[in-house]
C-alpha positions as a Markdown table, in Angstrom:
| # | Residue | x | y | z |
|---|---|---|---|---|
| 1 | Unk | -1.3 | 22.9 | -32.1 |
| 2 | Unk | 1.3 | 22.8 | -34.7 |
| 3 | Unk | 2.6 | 26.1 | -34.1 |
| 4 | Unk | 2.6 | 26.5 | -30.3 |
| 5 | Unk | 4.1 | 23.0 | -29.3 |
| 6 | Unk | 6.3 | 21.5 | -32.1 |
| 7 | Unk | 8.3 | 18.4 | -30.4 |
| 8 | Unk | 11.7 | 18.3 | -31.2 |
| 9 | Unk | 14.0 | 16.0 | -32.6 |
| 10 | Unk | 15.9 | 15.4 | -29.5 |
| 11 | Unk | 12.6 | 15.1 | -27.5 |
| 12 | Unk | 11.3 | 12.4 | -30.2 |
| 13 | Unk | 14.3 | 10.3 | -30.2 |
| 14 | Unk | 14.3 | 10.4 | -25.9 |
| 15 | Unk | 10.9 | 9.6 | -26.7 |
| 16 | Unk | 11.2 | 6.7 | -29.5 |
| 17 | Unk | 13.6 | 5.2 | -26.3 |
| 18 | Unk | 10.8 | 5.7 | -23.7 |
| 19 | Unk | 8.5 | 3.5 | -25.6 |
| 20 | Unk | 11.1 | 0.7 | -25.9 |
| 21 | Unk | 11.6 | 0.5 | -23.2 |
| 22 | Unk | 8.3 | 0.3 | -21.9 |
| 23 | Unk | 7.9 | -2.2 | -24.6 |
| 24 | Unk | 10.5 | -4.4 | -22.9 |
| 25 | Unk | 9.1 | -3.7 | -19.1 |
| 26 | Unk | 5.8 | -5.2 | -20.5 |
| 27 | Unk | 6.9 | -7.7 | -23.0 |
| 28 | Unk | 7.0 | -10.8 | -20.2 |
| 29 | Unk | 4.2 | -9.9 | -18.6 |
| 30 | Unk | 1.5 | -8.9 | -21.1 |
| 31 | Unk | 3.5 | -9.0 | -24.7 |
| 32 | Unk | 0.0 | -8.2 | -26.4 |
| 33 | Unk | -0.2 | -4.5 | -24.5 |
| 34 | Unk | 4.1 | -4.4 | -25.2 |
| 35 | Unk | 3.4 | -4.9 | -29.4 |
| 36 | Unk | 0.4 | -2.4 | -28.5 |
| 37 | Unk | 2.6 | 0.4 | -27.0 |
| 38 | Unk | 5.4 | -0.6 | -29.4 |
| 39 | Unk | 3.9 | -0.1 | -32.8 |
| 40 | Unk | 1.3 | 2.6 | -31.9 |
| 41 | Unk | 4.2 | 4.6 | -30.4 |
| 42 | Unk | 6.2 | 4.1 | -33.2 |
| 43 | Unk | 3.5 | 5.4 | -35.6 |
| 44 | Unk | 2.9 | 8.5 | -33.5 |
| 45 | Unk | 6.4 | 9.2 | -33.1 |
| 46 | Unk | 6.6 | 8.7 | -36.8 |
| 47 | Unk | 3.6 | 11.0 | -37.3 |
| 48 | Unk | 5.1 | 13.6 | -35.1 |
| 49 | Unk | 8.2 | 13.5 | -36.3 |
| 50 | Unk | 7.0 | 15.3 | -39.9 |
| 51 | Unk | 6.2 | 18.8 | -37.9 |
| 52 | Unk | 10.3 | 19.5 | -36.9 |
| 53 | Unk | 10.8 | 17.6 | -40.4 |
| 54 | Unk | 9.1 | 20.0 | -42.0 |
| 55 | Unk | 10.0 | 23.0 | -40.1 |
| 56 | Unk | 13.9 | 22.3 | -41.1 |
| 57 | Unk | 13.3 | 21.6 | -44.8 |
| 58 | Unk | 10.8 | 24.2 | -45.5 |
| 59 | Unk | 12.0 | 27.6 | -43.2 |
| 60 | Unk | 14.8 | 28.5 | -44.8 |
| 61 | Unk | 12.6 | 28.3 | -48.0 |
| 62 | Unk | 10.0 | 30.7 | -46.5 |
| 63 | Unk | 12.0 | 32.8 | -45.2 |
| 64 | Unk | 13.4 | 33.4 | -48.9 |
| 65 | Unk | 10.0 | 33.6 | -50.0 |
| 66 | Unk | 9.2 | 35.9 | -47.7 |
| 67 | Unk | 12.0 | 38.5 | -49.0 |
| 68 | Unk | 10.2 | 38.4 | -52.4 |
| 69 | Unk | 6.5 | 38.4 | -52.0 |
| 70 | Unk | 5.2 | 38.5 | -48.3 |
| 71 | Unk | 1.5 | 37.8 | -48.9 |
| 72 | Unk | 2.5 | 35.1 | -50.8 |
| 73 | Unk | 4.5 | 33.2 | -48.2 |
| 74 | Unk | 2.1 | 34.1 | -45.3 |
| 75 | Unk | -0.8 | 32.2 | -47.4 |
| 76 | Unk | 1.8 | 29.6 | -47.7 |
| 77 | Unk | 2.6 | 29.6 | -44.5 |
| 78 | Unk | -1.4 | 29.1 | -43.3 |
| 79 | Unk | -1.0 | 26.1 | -45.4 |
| 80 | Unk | 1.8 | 24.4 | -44.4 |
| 81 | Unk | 0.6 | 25.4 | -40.8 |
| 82 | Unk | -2.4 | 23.2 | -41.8 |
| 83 | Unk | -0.1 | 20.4 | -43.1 |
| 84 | Unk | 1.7 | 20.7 | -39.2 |
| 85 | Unk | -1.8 | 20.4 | -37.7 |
| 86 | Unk | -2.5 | 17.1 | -39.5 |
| 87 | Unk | 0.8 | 15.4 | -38.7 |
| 88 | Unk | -0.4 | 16.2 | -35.0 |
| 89 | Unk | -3.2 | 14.7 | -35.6 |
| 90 | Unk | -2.2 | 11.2 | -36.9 |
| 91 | Unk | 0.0 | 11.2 | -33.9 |
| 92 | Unk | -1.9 | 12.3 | -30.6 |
| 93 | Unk | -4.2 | 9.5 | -31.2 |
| 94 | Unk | -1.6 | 7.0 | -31.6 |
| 95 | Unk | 0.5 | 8.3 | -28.9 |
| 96 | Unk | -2.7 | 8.1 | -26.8 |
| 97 | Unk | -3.5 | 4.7 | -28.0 |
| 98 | Unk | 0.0 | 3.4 | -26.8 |
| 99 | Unk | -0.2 | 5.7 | -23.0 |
| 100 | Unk | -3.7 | 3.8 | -23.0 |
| 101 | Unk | -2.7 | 0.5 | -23.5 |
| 102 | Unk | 0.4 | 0.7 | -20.8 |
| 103 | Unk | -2.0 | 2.4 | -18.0 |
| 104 | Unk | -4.5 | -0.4 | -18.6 |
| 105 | Unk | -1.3 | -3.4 | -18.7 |
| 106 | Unk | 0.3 | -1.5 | -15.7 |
| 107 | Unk | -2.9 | -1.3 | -13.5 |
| 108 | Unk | -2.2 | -5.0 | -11.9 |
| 109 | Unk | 1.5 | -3.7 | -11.0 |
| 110 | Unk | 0.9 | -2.6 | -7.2 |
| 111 | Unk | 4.1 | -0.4 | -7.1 |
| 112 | Unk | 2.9 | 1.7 | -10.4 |
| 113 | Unk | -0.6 | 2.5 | -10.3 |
| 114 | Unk | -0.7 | 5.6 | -10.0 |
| 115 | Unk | 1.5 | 6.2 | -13.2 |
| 116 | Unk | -0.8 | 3.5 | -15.0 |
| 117 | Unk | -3.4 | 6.2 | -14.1 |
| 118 | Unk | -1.8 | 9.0 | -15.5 |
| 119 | Unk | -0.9 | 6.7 | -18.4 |
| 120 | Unk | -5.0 | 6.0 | -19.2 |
| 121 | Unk | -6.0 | 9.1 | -18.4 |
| 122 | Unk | -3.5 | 10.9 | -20.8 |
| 123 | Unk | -4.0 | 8.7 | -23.5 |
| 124 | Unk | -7.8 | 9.3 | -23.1 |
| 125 | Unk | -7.5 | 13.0 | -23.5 |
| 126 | Unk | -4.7 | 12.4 | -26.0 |
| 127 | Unk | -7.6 | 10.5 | -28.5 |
| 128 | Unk | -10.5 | 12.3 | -27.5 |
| 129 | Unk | -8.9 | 15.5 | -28.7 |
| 130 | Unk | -8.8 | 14.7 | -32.1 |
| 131 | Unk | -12.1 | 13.1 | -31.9 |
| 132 | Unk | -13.7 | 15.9 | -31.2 |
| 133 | Unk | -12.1 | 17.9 | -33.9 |
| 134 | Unk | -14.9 | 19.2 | -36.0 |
| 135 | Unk | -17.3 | 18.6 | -33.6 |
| 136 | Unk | -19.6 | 20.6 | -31.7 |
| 137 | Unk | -17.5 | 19.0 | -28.4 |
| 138 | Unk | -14.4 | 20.4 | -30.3 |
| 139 | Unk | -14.1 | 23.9 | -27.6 |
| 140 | Unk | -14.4 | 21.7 | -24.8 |
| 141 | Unk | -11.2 | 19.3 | -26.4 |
| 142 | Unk | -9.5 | 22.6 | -26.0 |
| 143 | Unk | -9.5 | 22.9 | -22.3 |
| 144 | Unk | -8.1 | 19.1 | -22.4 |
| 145 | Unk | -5.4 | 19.9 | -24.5 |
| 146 | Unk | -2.9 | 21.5 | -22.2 |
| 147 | Unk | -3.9 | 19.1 | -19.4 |
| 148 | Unk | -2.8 | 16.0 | -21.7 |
| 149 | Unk | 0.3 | 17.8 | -22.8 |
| 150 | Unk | 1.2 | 17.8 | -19.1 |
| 151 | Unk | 0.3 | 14.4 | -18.1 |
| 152 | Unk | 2.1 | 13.4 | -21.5 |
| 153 | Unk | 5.6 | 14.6 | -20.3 |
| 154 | Unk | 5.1 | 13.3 | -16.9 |
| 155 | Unk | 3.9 | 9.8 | -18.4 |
| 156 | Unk | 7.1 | 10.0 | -21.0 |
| 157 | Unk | 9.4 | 11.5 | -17.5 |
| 158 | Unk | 8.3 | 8.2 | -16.4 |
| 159 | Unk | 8.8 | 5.9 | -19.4 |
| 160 | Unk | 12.8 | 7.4 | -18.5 |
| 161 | Unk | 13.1 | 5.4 | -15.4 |
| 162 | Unk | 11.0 | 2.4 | -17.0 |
| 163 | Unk | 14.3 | 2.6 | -19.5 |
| 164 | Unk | 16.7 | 3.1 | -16.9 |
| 165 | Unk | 15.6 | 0.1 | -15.4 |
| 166 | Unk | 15.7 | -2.1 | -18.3 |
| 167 | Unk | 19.3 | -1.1 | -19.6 |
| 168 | Unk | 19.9 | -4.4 | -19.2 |
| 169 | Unk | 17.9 | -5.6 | -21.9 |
| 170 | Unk | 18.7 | -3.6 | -24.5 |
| 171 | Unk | 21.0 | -4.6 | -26.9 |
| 172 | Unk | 23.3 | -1.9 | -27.0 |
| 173 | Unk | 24.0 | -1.8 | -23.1 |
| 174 | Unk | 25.1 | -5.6 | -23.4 |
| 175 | Unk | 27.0 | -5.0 | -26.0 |
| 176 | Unk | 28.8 | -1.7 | -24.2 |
| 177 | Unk | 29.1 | -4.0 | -20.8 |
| 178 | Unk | 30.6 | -7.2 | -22.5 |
């Protein structure tokens, strides 16, 4: 995982504003589901955040590494690839937690359903993934994983206009308009 889709830090950060503001969007309405999707997201994002992390503290390091004793740094490399792999892990299952517990507040919203569907079944296929690490389910997880990414970013393109909508409740945007 680690080394085919590393989020950014500019896709985290849009991200980190996607889930306030669904956390404001569902705060009046169901504020259990809004503290769900806030603090699960923020632990996945936190979680997800240590693969670029990494990458920009330890690269430059490797790459020296590398000059002096190749075998050395590709063994290192496996290892921190490893390291990248776990991070994901800790994350996808929160992040999934949080899409789940949006689809399932957003399903009595007529107007979004079908994004509350999206939402539950990304955040399914977000946790069952890692479940079925290890497992003998884990080659099926695979054919899951590239699905989920894609209903990911068009759950998070969503959670753009969900922000968009709610400028007005964020502090910052009152605080720019007064």
């Amino acid at each position: 995982m680690c080394s085919k889709f590393v989020p950014s830090r500019s896709g985290i950060a849009l991200t980190a504003l996607f889930v306030i503001g669904l956390y404001l969007h569902l705060r009046e309405r169901s504020p259990r589901a809004a503290f769900a999707v806030l603090v699960w997201g923020v632990v996945g994002l936190a979680s997800h955040l240590l693969i670029p992390l990494g990458f920009w503290l330890t690269i430059p390091g490797f790459v020296q590494w590398g000059a002096r004793d190749m075998t050395a740094a590709g063994n290192a490399w496996m290892a921190f690839w490893n390291v990248c792999n776990s991070a994901q892990g800790v994350g996808s299952p929160f992040d999934g937690l949080a899409m789940l517990a949006t689809g399932i507040a957003l399903m009595s919203e007529p107007g979004v359903r079908p994004f509350a569907a999206i939402a539950i079944v990304a955040g399914g296929a977000s946790v069952s993934t890692v479940a079925a690490a290890g497992t003998p389910v884990q080659g099926s997880a695979a054919l899951v994983y590239l699905p989920m990414i894609a209903l990911t970013a068009v759950f998070r393109s969503w959670g753009g206009v969900v922000v968009e909508r709610n400028a007005a409740h964020l502090p910052l945007e009152r605080t720019i308009n007064a």
